[in-house]
VOLUMKOL-420343 format. One record per residue (C-alpha): residue in one letter; residue number from 1; x, y, z. Coordinates in Angstrom, 1 decimal, decimal comma. Each point is the difference from the previous one (the first is absolute). Example, Ala and Ser with C-alpha at 12.3 -4.5 7.8 and 13.67 -1.06 7.14 Angstrom:
2
R  rest   nr    east   north      up
R     a    1    12,3    -4,5     7,8
R     s    2     1,4     3,4    -0,7
//
This chain:
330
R  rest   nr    east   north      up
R     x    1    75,5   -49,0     7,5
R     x    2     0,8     1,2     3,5
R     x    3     3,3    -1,4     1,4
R     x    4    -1,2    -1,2     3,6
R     x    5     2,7     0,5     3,0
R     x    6     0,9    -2,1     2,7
R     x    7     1,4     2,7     2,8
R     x    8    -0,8     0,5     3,7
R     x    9    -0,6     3,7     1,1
R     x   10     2,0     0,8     3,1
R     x   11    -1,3     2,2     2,7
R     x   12     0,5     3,5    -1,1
R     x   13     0,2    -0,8    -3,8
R     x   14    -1,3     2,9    -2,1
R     x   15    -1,6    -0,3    -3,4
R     x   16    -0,2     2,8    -2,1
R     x   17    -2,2     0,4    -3,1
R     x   18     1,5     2,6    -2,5
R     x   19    -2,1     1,5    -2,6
R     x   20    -2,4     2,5    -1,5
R     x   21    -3,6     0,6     0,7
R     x   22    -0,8    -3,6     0,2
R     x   23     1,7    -0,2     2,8
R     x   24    -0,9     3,2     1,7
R     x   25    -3,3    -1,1    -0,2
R     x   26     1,2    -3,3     0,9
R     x   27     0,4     1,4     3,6
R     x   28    -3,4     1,3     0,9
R     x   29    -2,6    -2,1     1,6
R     x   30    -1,2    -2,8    -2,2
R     x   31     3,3     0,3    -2,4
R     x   32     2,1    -2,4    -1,1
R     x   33     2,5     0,4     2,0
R     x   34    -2,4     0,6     3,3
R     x   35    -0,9    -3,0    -1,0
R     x   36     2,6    -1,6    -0,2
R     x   37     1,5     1,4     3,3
R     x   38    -3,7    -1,7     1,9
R     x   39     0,9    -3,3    -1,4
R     x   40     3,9     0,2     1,5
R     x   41    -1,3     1,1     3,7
R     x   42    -2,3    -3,4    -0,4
R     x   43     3,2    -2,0     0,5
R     x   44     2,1     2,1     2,4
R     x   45     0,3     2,9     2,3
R     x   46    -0,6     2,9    -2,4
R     x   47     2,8     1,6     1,9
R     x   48     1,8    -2,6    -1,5
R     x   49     0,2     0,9    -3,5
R     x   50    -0,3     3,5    -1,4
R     x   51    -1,9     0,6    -3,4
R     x   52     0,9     3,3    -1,4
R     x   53    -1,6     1,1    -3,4
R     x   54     2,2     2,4    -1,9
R     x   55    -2,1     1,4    -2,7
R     x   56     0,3     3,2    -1,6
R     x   57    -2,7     1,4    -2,9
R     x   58     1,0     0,1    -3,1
R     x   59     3,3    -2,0    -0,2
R     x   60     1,7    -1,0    -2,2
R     x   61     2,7    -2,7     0,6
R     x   62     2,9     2,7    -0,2
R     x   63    -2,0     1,8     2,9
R     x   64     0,4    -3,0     2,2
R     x   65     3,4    -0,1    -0,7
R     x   66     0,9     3,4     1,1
R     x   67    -2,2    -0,6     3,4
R     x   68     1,6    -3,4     0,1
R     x   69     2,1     1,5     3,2
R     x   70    -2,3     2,0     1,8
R     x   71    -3,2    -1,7    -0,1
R     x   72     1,0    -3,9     0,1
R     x   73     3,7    -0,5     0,8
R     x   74    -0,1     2,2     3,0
R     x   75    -2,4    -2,4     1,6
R     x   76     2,6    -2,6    -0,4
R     x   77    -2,5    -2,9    -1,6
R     x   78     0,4    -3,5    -0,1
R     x   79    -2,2     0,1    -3,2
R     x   80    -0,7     2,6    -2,2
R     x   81    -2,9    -0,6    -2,9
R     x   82     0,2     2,2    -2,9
R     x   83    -4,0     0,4    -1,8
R     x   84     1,2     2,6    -2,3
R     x   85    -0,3     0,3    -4,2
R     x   86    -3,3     0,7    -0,6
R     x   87     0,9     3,7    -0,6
R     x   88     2,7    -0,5    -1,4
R     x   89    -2,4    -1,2    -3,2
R     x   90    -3,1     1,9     0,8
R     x   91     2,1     3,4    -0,1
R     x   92     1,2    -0,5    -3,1
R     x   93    -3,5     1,0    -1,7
R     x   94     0,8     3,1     0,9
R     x   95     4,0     0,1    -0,5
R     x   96     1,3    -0,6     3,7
R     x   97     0,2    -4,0     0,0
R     x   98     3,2    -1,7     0,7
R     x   99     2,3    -1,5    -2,9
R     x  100     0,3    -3,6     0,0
R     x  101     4,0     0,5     1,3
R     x  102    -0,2     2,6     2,2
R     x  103    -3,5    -2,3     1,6
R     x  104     2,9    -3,4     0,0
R     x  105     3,2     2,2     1,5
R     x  106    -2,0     1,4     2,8
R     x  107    -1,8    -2,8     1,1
R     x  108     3,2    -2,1     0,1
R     x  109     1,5     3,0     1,5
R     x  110    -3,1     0,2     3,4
R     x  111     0,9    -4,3    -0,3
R     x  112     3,5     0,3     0,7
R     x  113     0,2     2,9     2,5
R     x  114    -2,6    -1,9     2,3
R     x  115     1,8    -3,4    -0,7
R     x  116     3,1     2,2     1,2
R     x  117    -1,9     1,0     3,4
R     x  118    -0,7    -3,6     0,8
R     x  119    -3,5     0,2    -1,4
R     x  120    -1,7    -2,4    -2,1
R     x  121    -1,8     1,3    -2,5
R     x  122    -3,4    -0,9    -2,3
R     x  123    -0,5     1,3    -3,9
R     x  124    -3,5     0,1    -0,6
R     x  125    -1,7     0,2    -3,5
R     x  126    -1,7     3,0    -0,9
R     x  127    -3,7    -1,1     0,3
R     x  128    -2,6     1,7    -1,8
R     x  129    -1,1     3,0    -2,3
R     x  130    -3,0    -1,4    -1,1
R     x  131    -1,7    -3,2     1,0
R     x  132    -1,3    -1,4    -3,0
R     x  133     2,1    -3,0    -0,6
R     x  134     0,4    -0,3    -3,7
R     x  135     3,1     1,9    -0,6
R     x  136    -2,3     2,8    -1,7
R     x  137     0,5     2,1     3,0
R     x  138     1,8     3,3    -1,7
R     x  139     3,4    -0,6     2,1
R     x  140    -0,1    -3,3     0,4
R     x  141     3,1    -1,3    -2,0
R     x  142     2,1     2,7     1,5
R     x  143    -0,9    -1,0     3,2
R     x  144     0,6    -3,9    -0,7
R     x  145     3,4     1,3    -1,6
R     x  146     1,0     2,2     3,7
R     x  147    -1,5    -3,4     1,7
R     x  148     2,7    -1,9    -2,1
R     x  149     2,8     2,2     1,3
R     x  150    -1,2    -0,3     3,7
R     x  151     0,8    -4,0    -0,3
R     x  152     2,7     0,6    -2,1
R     x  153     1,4     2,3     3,5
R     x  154    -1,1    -2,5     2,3
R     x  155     1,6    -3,0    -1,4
R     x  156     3,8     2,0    -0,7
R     x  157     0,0     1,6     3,3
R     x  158    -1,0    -2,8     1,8
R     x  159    -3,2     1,3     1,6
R     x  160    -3,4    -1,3     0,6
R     x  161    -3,2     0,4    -2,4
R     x  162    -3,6     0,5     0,6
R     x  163    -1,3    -0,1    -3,7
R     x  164    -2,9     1,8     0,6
R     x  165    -0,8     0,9    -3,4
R     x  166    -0,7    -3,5    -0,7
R     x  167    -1,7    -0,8     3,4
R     x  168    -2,7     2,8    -1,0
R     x  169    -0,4    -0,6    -3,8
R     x  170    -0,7    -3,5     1,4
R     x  171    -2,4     1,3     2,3
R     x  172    -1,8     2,0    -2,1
R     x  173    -0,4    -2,9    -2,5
R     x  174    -2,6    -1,7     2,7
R     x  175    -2,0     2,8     0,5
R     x  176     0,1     2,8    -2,6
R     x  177    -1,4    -2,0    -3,0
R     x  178    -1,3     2,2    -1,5
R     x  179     3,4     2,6    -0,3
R     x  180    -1,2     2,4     2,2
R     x  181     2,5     3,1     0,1
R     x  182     0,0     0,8     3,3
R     x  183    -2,1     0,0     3,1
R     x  184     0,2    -3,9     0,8
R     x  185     3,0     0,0     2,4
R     x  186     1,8     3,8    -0,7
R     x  187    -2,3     3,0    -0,2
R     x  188     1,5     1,6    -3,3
R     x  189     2,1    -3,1    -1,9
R     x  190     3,0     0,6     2,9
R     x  191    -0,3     1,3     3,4
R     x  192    -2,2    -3,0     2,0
R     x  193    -3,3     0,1     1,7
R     x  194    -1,0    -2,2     2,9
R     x  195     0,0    -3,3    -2,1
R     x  196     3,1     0,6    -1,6
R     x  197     2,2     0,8     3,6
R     x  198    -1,3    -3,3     1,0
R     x  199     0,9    -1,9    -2,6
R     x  200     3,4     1,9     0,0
R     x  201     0,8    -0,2     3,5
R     x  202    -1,0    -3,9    -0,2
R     x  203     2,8    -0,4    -2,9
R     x  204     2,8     1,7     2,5
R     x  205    -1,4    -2,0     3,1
R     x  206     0,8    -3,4    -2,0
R     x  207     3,0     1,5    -0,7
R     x  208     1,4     0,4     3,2
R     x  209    -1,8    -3,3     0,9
R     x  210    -2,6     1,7     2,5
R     x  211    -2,9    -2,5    -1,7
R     x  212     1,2    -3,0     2,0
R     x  213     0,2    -0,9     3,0
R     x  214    -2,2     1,6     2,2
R     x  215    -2,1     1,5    -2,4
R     x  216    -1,0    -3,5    -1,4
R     x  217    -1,8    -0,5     3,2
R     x  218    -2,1     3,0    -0,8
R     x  219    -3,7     1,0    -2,0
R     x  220    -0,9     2,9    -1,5
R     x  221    -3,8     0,4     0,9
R     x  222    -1,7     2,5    -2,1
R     x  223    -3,6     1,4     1,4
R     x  224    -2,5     1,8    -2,0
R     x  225    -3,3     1,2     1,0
R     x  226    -3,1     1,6    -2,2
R     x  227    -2,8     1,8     0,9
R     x  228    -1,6     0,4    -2,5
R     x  229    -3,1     2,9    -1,2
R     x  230    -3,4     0,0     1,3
R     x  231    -1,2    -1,0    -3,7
R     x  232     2,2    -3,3    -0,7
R     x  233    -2,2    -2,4    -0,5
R     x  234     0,7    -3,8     2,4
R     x  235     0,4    -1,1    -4,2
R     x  236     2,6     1,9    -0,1
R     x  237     1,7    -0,9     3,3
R     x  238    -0,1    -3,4    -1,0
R     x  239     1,7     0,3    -3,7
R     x  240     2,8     2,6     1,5
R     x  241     0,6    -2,9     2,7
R     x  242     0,3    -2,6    -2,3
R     x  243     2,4     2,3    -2,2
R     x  244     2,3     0,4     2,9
R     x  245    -0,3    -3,4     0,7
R     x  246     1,1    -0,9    -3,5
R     x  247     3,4     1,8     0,6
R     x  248     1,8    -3,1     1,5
R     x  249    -0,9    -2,2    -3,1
R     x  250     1,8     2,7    -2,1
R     x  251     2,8     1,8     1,9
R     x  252     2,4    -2,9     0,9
R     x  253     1,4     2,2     3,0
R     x  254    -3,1    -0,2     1,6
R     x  255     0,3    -2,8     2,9
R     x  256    -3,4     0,6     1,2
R     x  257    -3,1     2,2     0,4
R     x  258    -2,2     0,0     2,8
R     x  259    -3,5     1,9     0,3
R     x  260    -2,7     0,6     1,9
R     x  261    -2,6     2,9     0,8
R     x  262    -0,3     1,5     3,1
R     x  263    -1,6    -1,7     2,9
R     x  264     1,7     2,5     3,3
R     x  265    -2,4     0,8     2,5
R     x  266     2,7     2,6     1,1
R     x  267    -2,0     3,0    -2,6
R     x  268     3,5     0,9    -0,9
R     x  269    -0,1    -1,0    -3,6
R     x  270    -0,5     3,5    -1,5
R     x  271    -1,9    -1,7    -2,6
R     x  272     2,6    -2,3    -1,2
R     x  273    -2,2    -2,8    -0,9
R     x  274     2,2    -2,5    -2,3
R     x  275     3,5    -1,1     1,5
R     x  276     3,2    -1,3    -2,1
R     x  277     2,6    -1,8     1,1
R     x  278     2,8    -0,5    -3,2
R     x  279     3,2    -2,3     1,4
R     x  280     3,3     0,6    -2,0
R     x  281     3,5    -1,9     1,2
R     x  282     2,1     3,5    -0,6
R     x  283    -0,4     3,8    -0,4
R     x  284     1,5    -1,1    -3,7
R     x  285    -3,4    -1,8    -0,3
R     x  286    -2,1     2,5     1,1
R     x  287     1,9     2,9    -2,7
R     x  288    -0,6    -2,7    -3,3
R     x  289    -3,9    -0,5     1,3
R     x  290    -0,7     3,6     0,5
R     x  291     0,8     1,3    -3,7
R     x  292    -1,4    -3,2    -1,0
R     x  293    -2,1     0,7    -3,8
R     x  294    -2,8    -2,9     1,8
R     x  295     0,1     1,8     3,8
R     x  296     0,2     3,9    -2,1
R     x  297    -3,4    -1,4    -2,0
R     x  298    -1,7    -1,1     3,6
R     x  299     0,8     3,6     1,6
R     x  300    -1,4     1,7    -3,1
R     x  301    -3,0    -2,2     0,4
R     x  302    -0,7     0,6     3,5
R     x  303     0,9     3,8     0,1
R     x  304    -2,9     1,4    -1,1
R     x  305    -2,1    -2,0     2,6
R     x  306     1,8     0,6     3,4
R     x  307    -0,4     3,1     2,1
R     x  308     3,5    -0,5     2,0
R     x  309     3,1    -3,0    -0,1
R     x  310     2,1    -0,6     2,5
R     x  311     3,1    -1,7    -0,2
R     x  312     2,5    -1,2     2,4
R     x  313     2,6    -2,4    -0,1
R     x  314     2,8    -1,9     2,5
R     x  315     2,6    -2,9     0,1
R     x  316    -1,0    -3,1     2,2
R     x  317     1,5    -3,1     1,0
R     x  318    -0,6    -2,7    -3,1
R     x  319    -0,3    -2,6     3,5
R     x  320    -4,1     1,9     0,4
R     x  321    -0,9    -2,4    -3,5
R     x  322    -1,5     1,3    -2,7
R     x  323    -3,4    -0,4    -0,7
R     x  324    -1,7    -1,0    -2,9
R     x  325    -2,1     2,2    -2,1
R     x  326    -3,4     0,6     1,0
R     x  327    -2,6     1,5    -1,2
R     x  328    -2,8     2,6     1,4
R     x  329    -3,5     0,4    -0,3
R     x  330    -2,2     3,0     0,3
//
């Protein structure tokens, strides 16, 4: 599993994510490494530390190499993370992969020129190219067998290891029963959607240790109103309430849930008439309950009932309480 590190990051540190489309997502709003960047500037000055994602479409792990200088040593890091190798397999369905030594000399290769420039460096695993987690994925024991060589790299050169390939296959385990291929955290089998940059970033925050601390002091409250159609029934209120309800007896991330209808006198309520409040500890809570099979069967129960949902989340001190589930009545 994921080594975890005990460093301090020094004012004007810089981290530098190298990789391929992952990670060039990774940098947009909501990505990974976005993310990850929101959950640093919780603990310090976000002048403090700079997060810089270097991801390029398409690359391979020989492509990183030959940027190596341009686009990560010349911001002179104090950490550089390599999420690379998933093309390196996937290409090679169509003849452009990476063989299995020229994947091992150039990682080594990107590990000992950073290790050279004072940087510390982190091997991750090549994550996904399919999400069901049987091993009947078509590329699957290629990809275990490139995952192999990134720990073989990390342990003789002396770097660190985030073994994400496990950390997701685990994942997936609790809430992909039934071997979906993709579309539970990644949109296709490998690049992520929203679920699957949380649960990502969450691995790389406990990595650098940015789970404790502070952020044990903090909630993660999770508000979702319904308004439903003029034709739902109050029958039909009632059972979708108590389905939501049932949600903290069968996701154990769930803390709490809190609900109510609306009683404002303000008339600003658009018509939202049933109120949700969902309480997880960590964003890394929040990204195994949303692909959740148990909370996916609620939202295809209450979909074809609502008119509009709204959803909107923040992080609160843990010091407010959290408050035990009730529930509402129509």
């Amino acid at each position: 599993m994921t080594q975890k590190v005990d460093i301090q990051l020094d004012a004007g540190d810089r981290i530098v994510f190298l990789g391929d489309s992952i990670t060039q997502a990774g940098s947009r709003p909501g990505g990974y490494v976005d993310l990850f960047r929101e959950s640093i500037d919780r603990f310090s000055d976000p002048s403090e530390v700079e997060v810089i994602a270097s991801g390029m479409s398409g690359d391979r792990v020989p492509n990183c190499l030959a940027r190596l200088e341009r686009d990560v040593l010349s911001h002179r890091p104090a950490w550089v993370v390599v999420y690379a190798g998933v093309n390196d397999v996937w290409h090679s369905t169509r003849g452009e992969g990476t063989d299995a030594e020229e994947f091992r000399e150039s990682l080594h290769e990107i590990v000992t020129r950073c290790q050279d420039h004072g940087a510390r460096v982190c091997l991750v695993t090549p994550g996904l190219i399919g999400e069901k987690t049987d091993g009947s994925n078509s590329l699957d024991a290629q990809l275990d067998d490139y995952s192999d060589i990134v720990r073989e790299v990390a342990d003789l050169a002396d770097s660190h290891l985030v073994d994400l390939r496990v950390e997701l296959l685990s994942h997936l385990r609790k809430i992909n029963p039934v071997g979906r291929p993709h579309s539970i955290i990644t949109t296709d089998g490998v690049h992520l959607n929203a679920s699957g940059n949380q649960f990502v970033s969450g691995v790389f925050i406990r990595f650098f240790g940015f789970d404790e601390g502070p952020a044990d002091s903090k909630i993660l409250r999770h508000i979702v109103l319904f308004r439903f159609r003029p034709e739902t029934t109050a029958a039909t209120k009632a059972r979708l309430d108590d389905a939501f309800m049932q949600l903290k007896t069968k996701i154990p991330e769930v803390i709490s849930i809190e609900a109510g209808t609306n009683n404002s006198p303000e008339g600003l309520s658009d018509g939202f008439t049933h109120g949700y409040v969902v309480t997880f500890r960590s964003e890394n809570d929040r990204a195994l309950y949303l692909p959740h099979p148990e909370h996916q069967k609620f939202v295809t129960l209450v979909k074809p009932h609502l008119e509009k949902a709204l959803v909107f989340d923040f992080t609160t001190d843990a010091d407010q309480g959290i408050d035990s589930s009730v529930s509402c009545s129509d």
